[in-house]
N, C-alpha and C positions, 0 to 999 in steps of 0.2 A: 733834458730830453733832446736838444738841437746834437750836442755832442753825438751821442749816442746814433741821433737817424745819421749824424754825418757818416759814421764808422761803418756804418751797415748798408745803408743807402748806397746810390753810385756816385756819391758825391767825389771821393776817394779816386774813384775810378774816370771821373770825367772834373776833375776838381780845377781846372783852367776853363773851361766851357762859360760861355758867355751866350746869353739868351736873350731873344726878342718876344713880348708875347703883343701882337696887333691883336687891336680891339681890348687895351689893358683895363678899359675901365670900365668893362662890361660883367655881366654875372659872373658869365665863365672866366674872361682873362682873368678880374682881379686876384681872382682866390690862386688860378695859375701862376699868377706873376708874386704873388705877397710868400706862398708855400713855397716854391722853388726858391726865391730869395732865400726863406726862411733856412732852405736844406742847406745853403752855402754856394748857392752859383749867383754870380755876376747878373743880374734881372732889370731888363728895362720892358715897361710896358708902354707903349706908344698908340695915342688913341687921338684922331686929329679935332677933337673938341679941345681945343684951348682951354675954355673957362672950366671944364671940368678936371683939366690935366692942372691948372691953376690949384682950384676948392683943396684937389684932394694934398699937394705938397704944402696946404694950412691946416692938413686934417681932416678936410670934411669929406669923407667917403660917399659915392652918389646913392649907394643903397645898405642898408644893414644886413648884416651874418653875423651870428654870435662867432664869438674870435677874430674876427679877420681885423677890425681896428687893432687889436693890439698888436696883430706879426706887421703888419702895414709901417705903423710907429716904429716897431723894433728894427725891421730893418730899414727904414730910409735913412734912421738916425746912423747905424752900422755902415751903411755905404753901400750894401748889397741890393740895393733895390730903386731902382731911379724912375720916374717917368717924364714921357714925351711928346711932343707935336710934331716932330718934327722925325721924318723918318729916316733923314741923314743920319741918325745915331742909332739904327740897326745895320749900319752898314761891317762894323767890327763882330757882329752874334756868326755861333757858328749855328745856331739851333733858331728855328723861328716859329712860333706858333701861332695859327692865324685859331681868332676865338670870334670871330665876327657872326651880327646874326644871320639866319637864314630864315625869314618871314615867310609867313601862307601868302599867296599869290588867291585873286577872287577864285581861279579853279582847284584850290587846294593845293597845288604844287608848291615847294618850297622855291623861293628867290636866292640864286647861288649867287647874284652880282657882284656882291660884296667880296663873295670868295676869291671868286676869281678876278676884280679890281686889287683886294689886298694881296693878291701871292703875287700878281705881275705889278703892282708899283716896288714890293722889297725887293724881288728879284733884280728887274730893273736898275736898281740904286747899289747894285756890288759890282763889287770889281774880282773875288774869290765866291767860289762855291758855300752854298750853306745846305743844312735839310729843313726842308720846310714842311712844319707837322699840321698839316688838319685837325683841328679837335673840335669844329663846329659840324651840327649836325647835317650832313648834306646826304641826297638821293644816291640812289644807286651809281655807279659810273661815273661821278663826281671826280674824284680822284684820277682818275684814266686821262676822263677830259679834259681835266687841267696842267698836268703831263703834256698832253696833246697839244693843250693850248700855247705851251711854251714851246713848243718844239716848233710849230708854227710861226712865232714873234722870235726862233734864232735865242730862247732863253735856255735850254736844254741842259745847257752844259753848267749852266750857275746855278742849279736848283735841283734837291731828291725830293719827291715826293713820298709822302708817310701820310697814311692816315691812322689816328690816336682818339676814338670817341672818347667825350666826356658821361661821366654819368655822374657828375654831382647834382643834389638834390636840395634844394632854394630852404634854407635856414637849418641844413645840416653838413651844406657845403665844404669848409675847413675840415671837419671831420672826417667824412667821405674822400676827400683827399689823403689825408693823414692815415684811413684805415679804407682803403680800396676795394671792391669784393672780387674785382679782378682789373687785368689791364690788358684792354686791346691794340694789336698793334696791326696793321698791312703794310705791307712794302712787298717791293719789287728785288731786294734783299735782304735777306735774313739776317744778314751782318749789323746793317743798321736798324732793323726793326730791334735787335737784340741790344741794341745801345739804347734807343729811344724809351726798352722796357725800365733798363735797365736806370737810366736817369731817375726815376724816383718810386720803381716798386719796392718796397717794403718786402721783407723777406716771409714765404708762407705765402703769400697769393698768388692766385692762378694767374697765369702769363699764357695768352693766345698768343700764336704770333701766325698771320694766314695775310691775305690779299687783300686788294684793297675794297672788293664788291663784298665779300665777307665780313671785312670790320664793318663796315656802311651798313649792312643789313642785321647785323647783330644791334645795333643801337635802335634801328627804326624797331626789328622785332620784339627786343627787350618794350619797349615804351607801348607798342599794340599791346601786348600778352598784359603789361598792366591795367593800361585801359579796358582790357575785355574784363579781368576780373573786377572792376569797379561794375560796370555796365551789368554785368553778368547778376552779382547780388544786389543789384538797384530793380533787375528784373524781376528775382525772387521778391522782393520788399513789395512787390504789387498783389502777389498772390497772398502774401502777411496781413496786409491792410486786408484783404476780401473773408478769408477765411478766421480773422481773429487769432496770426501767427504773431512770433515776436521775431523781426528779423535779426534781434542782438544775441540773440541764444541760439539760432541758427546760424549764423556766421560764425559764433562761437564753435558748436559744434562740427562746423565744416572745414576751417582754420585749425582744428586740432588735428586731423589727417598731415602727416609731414607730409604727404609729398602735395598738398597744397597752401600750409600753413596760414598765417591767420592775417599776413599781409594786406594790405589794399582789400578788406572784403567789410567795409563799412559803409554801410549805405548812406545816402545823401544826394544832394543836390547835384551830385557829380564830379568826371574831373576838370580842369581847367586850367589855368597857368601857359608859360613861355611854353612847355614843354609838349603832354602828351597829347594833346587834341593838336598841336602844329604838326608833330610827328604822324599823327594816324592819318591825319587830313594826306600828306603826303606819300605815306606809304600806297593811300588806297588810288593815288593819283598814278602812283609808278604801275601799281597793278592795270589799271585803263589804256596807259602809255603802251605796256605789249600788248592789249587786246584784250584783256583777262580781266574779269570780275573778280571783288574781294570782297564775297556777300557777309561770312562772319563781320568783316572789320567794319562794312558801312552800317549793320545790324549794330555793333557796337557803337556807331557816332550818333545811331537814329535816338535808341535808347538815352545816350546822357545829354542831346537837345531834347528830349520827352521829361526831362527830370526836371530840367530850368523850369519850364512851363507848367510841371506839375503842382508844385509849391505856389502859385500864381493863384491856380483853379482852385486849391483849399482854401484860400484866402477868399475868391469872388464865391465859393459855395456857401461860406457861413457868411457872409455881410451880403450879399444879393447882388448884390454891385461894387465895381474901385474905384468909379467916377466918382469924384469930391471926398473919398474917402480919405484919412490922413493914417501911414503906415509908416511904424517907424522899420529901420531896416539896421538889423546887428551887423559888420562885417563885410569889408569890401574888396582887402587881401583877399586870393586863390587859395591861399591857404594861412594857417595860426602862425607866429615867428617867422614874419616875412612882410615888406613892405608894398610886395609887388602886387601891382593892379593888373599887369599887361595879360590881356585872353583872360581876366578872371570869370567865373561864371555871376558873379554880381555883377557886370553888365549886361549881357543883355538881360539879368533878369529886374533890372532898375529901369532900363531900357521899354521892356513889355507894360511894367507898372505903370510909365508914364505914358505910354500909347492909350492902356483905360481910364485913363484920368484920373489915377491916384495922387495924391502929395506926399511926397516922402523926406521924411526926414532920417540923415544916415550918422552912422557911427561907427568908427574902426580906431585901436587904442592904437595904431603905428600910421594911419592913414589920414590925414589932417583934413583936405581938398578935393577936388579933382585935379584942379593947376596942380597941386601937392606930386597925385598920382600923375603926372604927366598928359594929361585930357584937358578940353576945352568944356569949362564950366556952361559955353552956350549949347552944350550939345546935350546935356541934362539940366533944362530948364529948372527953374524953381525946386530945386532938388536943396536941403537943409545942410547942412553938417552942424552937427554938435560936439562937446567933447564929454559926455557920458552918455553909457546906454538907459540910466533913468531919462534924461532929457530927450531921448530918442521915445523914448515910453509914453512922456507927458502929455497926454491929452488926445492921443492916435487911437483911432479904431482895430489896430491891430499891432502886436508886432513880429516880423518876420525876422529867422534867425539864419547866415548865411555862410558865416565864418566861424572854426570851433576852437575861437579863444580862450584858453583857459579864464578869462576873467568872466565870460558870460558864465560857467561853468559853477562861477560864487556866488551869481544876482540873489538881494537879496527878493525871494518871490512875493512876500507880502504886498512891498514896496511897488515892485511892478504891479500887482494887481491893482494896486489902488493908484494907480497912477494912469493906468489903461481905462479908457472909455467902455471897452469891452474889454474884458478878461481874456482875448484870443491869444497865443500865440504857434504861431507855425514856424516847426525848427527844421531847417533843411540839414542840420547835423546831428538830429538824437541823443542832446547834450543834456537831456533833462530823462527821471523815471517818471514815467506817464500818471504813477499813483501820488508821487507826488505833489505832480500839477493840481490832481484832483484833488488831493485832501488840503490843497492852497486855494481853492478854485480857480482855478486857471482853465477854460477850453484849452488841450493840448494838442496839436498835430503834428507826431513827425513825420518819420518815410518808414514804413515798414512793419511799425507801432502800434 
């Protein structure tokens, strides 16, 4: 297959090219720096953590993606893929990709610091021009500003600026690289934006090529338009509960319409993760910034902080109280096939639990710790980890269900019933048939159910 993307791909066409991707040992760089390696270009990825730049040339990758261990392997052995601390060795890339994060800020704005620390330390440290491609998510203007900003610090002449959004999605990543559903590109030239497409579009997919406020806003709107359709059928699922609807047969049938298909229209706990609530948070911050309301969007953030707490309230309405109650809790990843904790919706809704004085005992089959997930275990006091979701079960007044692990998917039900103090459980992913539950006796609460 590598043959093959070489021939077709622009490897061919840019087959001397030599690449930097900052921030390589992040979600986004790695997978950028491990694929492009992969295509056949020259890849260093330069991340100034030492000990993680260390881990990973013994192997150990900071987080899991199916595939990406083995292109990682393949090419550091091949020679195509190097990494670094040290950012003297982007000084030879003709191409540089900064993947660095851009954090919520307490007023929702996103934190560009990074960005613009990383494009002015590479810039900085050349002595020949490079293009330096944005592929982290940043505000409107971004791009402009940072132009700007060089032009100011006399950097002008060593650096194009390109903006390039990502749109890989956390434990489909590799994939999503490999089979793109489009590729955005802005620049200030269409010459190079048409290089930058061209470096590793796959032949058949849509190729934007526009400005750089335009790619910027295509990524913020892509990620709202998701989140409203979550939000959207989490709304419906309230009127499901009241009237004695099924929200799985109505998403069903609403999802068979192409033109809104059957995407993101699962109800639940809501969304959560690095991604779309950092993105909405900040779109609706750019809308304040000119003066302007963005009453859909913040309608949409109220909604899936109403969902967290919803799943709370089922719980405190059948047991009376969560003081001294013991709750085991499924699921701590944002989502199934992924390691990551960061923005999950299982905090604050672990968070809330322990404000009522619940005790909780947790389980997640990729999530070991807190330390594990990168948190301080003093900030979720007496909080349990096990490593089965029966042990999560044993002897708890409830349990709640928050990530839709295929393995909770297999429990077996007996087991948990007779392992539960109460036969409760509240599933904030509708992983179970309600009749089920019942003919197990199980009390069953999903969302919409």
């Amino acid at each position: 297959m590598k043959q093959q993307l070489q021939l077709i791909w622009g490897v061919k066409y840019m087959e001397k090219a030599q690449i930097g991707v900052v921030g390589g040992l992040g979600h986004i760089g790695l997978i950028q720096a491990a694929c492009l390696a992969k295509l056949g270009y020259k890849t260093t990825g330069y991340d100034k953590n030492i000990s993680k730049v260390e881990d990973i040339l013994k192997g150990k990758l900071p987080f899991y993606e199916p595939g990406l261990h083995e292109i990682v392997e393949e090419t550091l052995k091949n020679g195509l893929l190097k990494f670094t601390s040290s950012v003297d060795d982007l000084k030879s890339c003709d191409l540089i990709f900064i993947c660095v994060g851009t954090p919520s800020l307490p007023n929702g704005e996103a934190d560009v610091s990074q960005v613009f620390a990383s494009v002015e330390e590479v810039v900085r440290n050349r002595k020949s021009p490079c293009t330096v491609v944005i592929k982290s998510t940043v505000p409107l203007g971004t791009n402009r500003k940072v132009a700007k900003y060089l032009e100011e610090k006399g950097l002008q002449d060593k650096a194009v600026i390109v903006s390039n959004p990502e749109f890989l999605q956390e434990g489909s990543g590799v994939r999503n690289f490999w089979e793109p559903s489009r590729i955005i590109v802005g620049a200030q030239s269409g010459e190079i934006a048409e290089t930058i497409a061209r470096l590793y579009s796959p032949p058949g997919v849509p190729v934007i090529i526009t400005t750089w406020e335009n790619a910027e806003l295509i990524k913020h709107a892509a990620n709202a338009f998701l989140a409203n359709k979550i939000s959207f059928i989490n709304e419906i699922a309230v009127l499901c509960e009241k009237v004695g609807g099924d929200i799985r047969v109505v998403s069903r049938g609403i999802g068979l319409d192409p033109r809104i298909n059957p995407y993101f229209l699962e109800a639940g706990v809501g969304f959560s993760g690095p991604c779309l609530e950092k993105d909405l948070k900040s779109l609706i911050a750019q809308f304040h910034k000119k003066g302007k309301q963005a009453k859909l969007l913040e309608s949409v953030l109220e909604v899936n902080e109403e969902k967290r707490k919803e799943v709370v309230h089922k719980l405190k309405e059948q047991l009376g109280t969560l003081a001294g109650k013991h709750i085991g809790v499924l699921g701590m990843a944002f989502k199934a096939e992924t390691d990551d904790v960061r923005d999950s919706h299982s905090l604050p809704i672990v968070r809330y639990l322990l404000s009522l004085g619940a005790m909780l005992t947790v389980h997640d089959p990729w999530v070991k710790s807190f330390r594990e997930a990168g948190f301080s275990e003093a900030d979720f006091p007496g909080v349990k980890w096990v490593q089965t979701p029966y042990e999560a079960a044993e002897g708890k007044d409830a349990l709640l269900i928050l990530t839709a692990w295929p393995e909770y998917r297999e429990l077996d039900l007996a087991r948990i019933r007779d392992s539960l103090v109460h036969p409760l459980i509240v599933d904030g992913r509708n992983l179970f048939d309600p009749r089920e539950m019942k003919a197990a006796n199980i009390m069953y609460l999903g969302v919409g159910i």
